[in-house]
N, C-alpha and C positions, 0 to 999 in steps of 0.2 A: 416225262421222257427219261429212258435210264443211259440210253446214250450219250457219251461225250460228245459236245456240242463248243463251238461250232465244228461241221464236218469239211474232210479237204472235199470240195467238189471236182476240180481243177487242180492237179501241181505247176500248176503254171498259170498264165497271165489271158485276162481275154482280151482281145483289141475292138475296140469299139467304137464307132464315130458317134458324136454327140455335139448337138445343134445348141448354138450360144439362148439362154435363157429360156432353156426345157429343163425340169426337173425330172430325174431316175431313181430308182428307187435300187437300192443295190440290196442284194445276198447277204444276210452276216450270217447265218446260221447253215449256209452248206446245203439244206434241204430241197431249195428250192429247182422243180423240173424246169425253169426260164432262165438260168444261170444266164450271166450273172446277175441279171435280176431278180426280184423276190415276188413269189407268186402265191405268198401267203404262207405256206408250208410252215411258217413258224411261228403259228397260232400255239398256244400252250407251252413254247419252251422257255419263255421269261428273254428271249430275243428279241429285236426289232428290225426292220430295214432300216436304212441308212439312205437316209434322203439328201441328194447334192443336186446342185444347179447348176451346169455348164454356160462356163464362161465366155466360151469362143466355141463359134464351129474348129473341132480336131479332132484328132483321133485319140483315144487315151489306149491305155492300157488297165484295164479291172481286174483287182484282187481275186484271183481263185484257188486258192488254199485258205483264204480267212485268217490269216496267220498276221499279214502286213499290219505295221505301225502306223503306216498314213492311210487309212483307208479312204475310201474306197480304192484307191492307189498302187498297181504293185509296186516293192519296194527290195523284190529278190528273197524274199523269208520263205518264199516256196524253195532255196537251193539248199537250206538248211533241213528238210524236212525228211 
């Protein structure tokens, strides 16, 4: 791919509930049409998803600009963008 990688998908945050001890498979590379989940899209780009397991039923907030230091997490680096 000649693309800069990862892409913003989102400048901003997705809200998401997730159920205690389900694993997700999170976006890092932007591409994916299931934002913020990864729906494979980043077969060839030397990316991976990002696999977490919720701890508690809540609601999070998901990284969608790719940018964030705590991933899958956002953490505001989408206001720098």
């Amino acid at each position: 791919m000649t693309d800069s990688l990862p892409r913003v998908a989102q400048k901003g945050p997705y809200e998401v509930a997730v159920k205690a001890g389900e694993k997700y498979f999170w976006c890092v590379c932007g591409l994916s049409a299931t934002q913020p989940f990864c729906d494979g899209s980043h077969k060839g780009t030397g990316l991976k998803s990002l696999i977490f397991k919720a701890e508690k039923d809540e609601t999070v907030w998901l990284c969608g600009c790719k940018a964030t230091k705590g991933q899958p997490f956002c953490d505001g680096s989408h206001n720098a963008l």
